[in-house]
Backbone atoms as SQL, in Angstrom:
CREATE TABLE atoms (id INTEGER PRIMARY KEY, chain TEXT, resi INTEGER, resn TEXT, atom TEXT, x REAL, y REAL, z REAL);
INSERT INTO atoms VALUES
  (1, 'A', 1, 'UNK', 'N', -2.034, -12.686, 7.266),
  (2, 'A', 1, 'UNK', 'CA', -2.570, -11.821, 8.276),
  (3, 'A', 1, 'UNK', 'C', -3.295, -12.634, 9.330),
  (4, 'A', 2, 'UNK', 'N', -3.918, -13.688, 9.108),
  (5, 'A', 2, 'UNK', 'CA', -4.585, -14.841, 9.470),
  (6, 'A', 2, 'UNK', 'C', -3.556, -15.105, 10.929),
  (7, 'A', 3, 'UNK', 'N', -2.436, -15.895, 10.358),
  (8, 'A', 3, 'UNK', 'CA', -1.719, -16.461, 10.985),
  (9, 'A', 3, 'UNK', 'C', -0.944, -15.727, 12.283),
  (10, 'A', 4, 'UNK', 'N', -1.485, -14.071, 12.204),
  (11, 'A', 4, 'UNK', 'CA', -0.422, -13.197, 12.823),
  (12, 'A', 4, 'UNK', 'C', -1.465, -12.668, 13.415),
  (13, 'A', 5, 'UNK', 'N', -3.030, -13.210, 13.742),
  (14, 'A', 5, 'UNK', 'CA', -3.954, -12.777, 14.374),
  (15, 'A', 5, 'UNK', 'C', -4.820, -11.666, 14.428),
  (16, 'A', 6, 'UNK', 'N', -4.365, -11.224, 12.838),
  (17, 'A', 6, 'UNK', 'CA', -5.304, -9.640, 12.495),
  (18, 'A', 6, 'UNK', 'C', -5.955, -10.461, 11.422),
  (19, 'A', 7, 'UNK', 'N', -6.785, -9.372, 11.189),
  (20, 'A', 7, 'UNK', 'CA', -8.292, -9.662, 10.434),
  (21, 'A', 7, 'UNK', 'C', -8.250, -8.347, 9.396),
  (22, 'A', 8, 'UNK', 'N', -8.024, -8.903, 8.253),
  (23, 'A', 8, 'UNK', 'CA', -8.499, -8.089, 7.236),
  (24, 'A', 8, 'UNK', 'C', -9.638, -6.816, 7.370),
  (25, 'A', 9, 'UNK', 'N', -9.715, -5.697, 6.680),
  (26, 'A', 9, 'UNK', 'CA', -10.842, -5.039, 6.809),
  (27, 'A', 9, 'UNK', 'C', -11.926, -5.418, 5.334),
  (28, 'A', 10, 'UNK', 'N', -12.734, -5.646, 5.880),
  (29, 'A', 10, 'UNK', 'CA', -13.325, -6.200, 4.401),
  (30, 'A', 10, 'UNK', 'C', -14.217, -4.610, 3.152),
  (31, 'A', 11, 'UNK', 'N', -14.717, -5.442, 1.917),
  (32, 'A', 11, 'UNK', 'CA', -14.634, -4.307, 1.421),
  (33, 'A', 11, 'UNK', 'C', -15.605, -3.025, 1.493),
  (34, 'A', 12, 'UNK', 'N', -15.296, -2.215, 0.907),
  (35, 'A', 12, 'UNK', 'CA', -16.448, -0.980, 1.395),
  (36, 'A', 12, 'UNK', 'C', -17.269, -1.163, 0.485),
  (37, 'A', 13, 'UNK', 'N', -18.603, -0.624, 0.533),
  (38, 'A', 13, 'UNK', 'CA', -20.119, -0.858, 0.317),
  (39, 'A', 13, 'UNK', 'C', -20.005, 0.169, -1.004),
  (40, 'A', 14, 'UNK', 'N', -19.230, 1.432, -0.756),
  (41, 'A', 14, 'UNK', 'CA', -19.099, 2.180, -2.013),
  (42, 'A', 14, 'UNK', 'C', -17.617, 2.505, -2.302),
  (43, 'A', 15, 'UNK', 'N', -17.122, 2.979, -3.010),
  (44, 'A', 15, 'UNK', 'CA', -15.595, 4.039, -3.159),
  (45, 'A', 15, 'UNK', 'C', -15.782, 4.996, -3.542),
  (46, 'A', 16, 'UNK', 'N', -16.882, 5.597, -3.700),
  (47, 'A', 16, 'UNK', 'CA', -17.156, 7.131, -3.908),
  (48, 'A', 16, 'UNK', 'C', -17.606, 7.443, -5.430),
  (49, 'A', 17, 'UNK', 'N', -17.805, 8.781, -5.753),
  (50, 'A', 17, 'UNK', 'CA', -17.881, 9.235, -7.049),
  (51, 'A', 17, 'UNK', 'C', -16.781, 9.218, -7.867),
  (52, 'A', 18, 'UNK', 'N', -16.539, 8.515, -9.176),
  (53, 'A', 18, 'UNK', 'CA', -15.637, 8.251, -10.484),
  (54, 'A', 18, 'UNK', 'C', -14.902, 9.736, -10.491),
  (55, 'A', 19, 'UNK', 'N', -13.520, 9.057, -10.470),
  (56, 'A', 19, 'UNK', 'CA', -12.719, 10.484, -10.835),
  (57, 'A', 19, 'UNK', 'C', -13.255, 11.581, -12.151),
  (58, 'A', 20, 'UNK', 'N', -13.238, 12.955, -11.993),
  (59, 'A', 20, 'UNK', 'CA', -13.204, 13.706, -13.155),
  (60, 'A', 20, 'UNK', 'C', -12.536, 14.213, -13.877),
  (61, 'A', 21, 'UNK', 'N', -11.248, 13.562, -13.357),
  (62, 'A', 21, 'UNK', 'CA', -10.244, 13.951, -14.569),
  (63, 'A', 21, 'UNK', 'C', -9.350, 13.031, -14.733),
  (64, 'A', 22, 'UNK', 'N', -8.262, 13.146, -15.058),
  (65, 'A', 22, 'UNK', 'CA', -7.050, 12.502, -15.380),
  (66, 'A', 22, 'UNK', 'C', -6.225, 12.320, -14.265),
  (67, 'A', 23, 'UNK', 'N', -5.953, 13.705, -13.956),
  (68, 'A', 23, 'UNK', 'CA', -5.380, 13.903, -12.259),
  (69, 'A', 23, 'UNK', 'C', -5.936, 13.022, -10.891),
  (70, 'A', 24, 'UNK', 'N', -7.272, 13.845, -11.355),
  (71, 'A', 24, 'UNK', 'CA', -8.021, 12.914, -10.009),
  (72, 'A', 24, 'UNK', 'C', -7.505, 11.631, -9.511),
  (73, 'A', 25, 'UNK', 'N', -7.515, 10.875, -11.019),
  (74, 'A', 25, 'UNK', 'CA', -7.783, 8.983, -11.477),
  (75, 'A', 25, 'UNK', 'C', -6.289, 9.329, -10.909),
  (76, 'A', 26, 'UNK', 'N', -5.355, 9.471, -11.771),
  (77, 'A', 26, 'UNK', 'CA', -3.679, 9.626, -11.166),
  (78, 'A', 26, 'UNK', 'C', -3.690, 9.556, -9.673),
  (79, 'A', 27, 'UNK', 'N', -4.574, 10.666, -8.685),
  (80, 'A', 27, 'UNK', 'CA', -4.101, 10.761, -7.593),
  (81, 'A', 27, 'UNK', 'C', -4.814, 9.449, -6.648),
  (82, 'A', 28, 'UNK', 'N', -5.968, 9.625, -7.304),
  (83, 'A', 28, 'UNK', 'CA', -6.322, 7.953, -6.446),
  (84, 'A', 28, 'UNK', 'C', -5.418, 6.875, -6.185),
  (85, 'A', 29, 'UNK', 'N', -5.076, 6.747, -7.788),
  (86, 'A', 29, 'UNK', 'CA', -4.100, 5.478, -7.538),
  (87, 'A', 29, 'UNK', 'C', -3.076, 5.269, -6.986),
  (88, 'A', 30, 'UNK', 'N', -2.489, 6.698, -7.062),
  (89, 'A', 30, 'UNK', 'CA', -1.210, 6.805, -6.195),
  (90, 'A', 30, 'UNK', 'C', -1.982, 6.259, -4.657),
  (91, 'A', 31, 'UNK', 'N', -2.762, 7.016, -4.078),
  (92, 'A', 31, 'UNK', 'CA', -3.156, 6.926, -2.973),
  (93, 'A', 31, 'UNK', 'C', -3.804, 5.391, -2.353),
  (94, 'A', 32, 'UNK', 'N', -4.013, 4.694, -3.540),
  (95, 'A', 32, 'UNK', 'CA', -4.162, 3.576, -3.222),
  (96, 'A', 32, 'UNK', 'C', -2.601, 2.690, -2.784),
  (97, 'A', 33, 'UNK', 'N', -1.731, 2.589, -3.736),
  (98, 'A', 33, 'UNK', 'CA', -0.447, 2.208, -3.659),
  (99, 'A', 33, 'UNK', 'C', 0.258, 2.475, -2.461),
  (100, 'A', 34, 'UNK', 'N', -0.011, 3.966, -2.295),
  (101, 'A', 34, 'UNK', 'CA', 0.601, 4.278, -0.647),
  (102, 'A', 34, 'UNK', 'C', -0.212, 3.595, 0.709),
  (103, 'A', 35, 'UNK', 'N', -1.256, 3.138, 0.512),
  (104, 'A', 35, 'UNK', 'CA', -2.171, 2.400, 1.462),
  (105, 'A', 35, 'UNK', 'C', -1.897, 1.323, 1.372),
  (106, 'A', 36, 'UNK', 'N', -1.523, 0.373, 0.093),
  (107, 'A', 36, 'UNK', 'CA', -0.993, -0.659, 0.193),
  (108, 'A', 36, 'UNK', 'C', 0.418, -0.753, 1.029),
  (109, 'A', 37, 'UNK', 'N', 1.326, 0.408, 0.569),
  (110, 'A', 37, 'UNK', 'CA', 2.782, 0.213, 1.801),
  (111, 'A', 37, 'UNK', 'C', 2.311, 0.036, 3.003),
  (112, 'A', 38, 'UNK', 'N', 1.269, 1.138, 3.233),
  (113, 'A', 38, 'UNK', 'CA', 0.885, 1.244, 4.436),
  (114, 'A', 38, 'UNK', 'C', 0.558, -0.500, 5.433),
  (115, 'A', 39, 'UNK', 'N', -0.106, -0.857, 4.889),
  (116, 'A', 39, 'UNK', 'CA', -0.583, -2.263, 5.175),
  (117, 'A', 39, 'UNK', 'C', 0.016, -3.470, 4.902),
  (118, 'A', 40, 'UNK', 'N', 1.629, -3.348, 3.973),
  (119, 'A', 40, 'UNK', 'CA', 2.506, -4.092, 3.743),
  (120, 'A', 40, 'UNK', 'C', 3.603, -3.766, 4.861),
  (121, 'A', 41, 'UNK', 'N', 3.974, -3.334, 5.336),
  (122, 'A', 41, 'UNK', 'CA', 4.984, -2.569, 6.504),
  (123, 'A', 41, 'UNK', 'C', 4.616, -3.770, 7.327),
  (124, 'A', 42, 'UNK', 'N', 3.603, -3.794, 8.243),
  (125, 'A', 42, 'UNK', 'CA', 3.855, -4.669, 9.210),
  (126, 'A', 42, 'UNK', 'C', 3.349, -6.098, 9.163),
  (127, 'A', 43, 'UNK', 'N', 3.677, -6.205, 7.514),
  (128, 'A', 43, 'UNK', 'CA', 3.758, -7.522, 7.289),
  (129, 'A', 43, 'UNK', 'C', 5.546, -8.039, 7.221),
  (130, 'A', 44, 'UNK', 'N', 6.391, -7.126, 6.959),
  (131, 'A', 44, 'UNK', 'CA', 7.829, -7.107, 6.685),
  (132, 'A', 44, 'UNK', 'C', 8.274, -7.731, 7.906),
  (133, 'A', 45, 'UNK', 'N', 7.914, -7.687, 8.964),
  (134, 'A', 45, 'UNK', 'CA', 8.176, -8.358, 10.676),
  (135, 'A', 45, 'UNK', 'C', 7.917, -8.897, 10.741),
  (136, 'A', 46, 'UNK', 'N', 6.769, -9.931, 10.097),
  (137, 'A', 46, 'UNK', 'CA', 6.378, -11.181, 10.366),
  (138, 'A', 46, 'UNK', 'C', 6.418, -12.526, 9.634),
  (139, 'A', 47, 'UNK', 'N', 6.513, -13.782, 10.215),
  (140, 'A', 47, 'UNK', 'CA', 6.359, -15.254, 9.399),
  (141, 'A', 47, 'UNK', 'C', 8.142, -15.196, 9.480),
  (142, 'A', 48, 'UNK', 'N', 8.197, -16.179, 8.415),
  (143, 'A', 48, 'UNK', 'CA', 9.848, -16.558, 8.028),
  (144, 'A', 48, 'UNK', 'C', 10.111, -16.032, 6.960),
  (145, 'A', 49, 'UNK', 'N', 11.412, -15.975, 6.716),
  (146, 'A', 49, 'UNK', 'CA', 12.837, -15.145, 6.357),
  (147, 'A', 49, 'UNK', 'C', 11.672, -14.885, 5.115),
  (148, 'A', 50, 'UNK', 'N', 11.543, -16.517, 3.758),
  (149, 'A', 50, 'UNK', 'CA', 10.888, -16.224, 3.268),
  (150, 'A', 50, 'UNK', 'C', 9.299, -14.942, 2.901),
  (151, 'A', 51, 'UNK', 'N', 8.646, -15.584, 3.782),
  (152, 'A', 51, 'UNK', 'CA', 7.685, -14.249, 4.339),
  (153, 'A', 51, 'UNK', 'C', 8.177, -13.012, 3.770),
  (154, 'A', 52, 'UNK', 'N', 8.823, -12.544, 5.158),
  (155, 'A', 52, 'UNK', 'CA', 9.535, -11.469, 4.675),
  (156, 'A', 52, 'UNK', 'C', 9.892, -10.721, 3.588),
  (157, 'A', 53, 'UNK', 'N', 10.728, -11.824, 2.697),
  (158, 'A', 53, 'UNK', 'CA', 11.225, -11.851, 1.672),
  (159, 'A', 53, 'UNK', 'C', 10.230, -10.967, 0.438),
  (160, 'A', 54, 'UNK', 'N', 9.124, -11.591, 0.576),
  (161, 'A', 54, 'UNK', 'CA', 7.899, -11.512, -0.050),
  (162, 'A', 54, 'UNK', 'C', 7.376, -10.287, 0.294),
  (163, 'A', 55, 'UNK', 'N', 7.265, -9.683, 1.765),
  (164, 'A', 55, 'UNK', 'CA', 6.703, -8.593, 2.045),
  (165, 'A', 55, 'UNK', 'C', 7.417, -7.658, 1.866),
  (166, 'A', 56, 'UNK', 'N', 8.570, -7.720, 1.980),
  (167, 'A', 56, 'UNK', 'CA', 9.949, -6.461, 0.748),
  (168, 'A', 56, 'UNK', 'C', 9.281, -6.130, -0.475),
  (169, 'A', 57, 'UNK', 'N', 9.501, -7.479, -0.866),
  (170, 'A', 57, 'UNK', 'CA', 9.404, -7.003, -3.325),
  (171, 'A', 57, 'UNK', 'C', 7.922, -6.696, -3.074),
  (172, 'A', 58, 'UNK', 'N', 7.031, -6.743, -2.474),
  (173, 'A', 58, 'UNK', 'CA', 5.352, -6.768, -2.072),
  (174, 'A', 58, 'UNK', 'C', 5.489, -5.005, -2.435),
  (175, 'A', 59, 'UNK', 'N', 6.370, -4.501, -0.865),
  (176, 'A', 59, 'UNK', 'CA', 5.845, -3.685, -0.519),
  (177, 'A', 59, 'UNK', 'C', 6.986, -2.419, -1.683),
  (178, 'A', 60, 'UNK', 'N', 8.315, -2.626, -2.356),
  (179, 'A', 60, 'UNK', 'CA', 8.760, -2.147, -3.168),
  (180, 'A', 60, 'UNK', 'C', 8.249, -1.698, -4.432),
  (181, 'A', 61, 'UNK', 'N', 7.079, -2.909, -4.922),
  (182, 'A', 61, 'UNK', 'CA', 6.518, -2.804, -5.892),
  (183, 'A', 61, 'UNK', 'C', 5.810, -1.965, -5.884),
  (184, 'A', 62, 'UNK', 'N', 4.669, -1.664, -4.335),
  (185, 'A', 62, 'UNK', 'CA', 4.095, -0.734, -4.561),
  (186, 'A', 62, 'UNK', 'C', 4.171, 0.266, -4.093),
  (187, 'A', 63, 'UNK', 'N', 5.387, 0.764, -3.589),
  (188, 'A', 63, 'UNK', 'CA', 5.974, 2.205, -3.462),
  (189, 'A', 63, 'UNK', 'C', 6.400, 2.646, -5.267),
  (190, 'A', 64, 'UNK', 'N', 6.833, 1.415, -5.756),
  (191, 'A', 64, 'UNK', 'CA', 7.304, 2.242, -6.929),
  (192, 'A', 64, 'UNK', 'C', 6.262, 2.164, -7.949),
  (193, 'A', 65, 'UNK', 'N', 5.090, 1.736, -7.576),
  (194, 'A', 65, 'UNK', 'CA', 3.783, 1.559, -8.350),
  (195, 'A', 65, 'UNK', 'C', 2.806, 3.406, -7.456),
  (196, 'A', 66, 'UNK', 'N', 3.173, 3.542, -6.712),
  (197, 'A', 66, 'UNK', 'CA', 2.661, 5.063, -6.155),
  (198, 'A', 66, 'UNK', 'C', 3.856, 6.264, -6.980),
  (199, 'A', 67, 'UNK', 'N', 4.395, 6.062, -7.350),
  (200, 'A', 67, 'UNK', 'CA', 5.622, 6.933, -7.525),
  (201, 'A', 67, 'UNK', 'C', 4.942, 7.467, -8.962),
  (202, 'A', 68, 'UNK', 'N', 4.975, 6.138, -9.730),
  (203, 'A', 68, 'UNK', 'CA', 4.425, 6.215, -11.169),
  (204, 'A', 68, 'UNK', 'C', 3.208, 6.472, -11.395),
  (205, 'A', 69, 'UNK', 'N', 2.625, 6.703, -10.255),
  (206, 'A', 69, 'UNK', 'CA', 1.186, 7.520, -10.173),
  (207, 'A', 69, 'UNK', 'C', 1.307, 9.172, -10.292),
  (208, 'A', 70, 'UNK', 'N', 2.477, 9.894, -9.144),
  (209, 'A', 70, 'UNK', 'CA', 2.450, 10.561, -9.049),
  (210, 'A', 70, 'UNK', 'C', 2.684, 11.345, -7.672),
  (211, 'A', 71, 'UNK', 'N', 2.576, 9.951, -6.990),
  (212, 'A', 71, 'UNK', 'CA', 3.106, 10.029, -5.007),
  (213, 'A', 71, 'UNK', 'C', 4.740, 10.823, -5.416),
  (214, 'A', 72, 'UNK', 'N', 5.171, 11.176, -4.164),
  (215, 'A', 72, 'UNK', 'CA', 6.475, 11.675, -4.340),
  (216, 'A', 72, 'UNK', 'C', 7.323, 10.677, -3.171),
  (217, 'A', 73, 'UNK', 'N', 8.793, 10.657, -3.851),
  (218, 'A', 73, 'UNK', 'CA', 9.013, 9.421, -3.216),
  (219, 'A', 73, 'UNK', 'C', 9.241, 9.472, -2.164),
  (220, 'A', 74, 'UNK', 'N', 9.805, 8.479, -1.068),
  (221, 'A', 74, 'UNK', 'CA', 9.671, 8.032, 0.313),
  (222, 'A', 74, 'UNK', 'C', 11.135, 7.250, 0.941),
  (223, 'A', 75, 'UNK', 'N', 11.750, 7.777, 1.977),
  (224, 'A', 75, 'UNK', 'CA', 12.804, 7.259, 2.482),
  (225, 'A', 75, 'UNK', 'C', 12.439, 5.782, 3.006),
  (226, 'A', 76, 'UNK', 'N', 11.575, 6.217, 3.911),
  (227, 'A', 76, 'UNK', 'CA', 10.690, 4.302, 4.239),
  (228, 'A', 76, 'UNK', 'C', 8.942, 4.400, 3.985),
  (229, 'A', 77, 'UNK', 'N', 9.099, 3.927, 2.533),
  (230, 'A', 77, 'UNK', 'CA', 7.676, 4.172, 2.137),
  (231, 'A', 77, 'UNK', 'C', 6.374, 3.066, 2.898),
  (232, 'A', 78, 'UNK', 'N', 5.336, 3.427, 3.604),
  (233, 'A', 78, 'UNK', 'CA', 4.597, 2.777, 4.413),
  (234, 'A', 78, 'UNK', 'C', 4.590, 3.496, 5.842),
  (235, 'A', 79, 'UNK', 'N', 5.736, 3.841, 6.085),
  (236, 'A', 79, 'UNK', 'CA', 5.770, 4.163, 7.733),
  (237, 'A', 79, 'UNK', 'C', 4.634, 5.480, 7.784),
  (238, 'A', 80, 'UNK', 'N', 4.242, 6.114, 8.998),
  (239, 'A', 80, 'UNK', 'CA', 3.919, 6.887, 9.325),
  (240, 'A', 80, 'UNK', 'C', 5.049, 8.253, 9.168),
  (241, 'A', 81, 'UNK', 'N', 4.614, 9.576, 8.346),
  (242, 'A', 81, 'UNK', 'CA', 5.640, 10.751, 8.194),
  (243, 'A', 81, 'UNK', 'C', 4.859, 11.505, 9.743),
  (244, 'A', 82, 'UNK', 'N', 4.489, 11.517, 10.117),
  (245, 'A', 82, 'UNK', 'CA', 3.986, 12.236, 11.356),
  (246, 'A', 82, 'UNK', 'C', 4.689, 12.072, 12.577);
C-alpha cells in the first residue's frame, strides 16, 4: 500500500461491545471478511503480475472466508453493489 502511495488506516481505539450471541459473532466475521475484499480489490491493479497474483488468492480467500461466516455470495466480491 506503501509503494502505491496510500496509507493504511490505523487501528481503532475500541470495536465495540462483545457479540451476544452466536449469530452476532457469525455476522461480524462475515462482515469483517467482506471489508477485507473490500480493501483487497484495489490492490488486484497494482505492483507486478506477481503482486497481483497474490491479491487474487488474498482476496478469494476472503470472500470464501465471508461466505463461511454467513455473507451470501458475490459475483465480484469487494466491489461496490450500489
Amino acid at each position: 500500500m506503501a509503494a502505491a502511495g496510500a496509507t493504511p488506516v490505523g487501528p481503532q481505539a475500541a470495536y465495540g461491545v462483545p457479540p451476544r450471541s452466536v449469530d452476532q459473532a457469525r455476522q461480524r466475521l462475515a462482515d469483517v471478511a467482506e471489508r477485507m475484499c473490500r480493501a483487497i480489490v484495489p490492490l488486484v491493479a497494482l505492483g507486478s503480475a506477481d503482486d497481483r497474483r497474490e491479491a487474487v488468492r488474498s482476496l478469494r480467500a476472503s470472500a470464501l472466508e465471508a461466505t463461511s461466516w454467513g455473507a451470501g455470495p458475490s459475483a465480484f466480491p469487494g466491489l461496490d453493489r450500489s
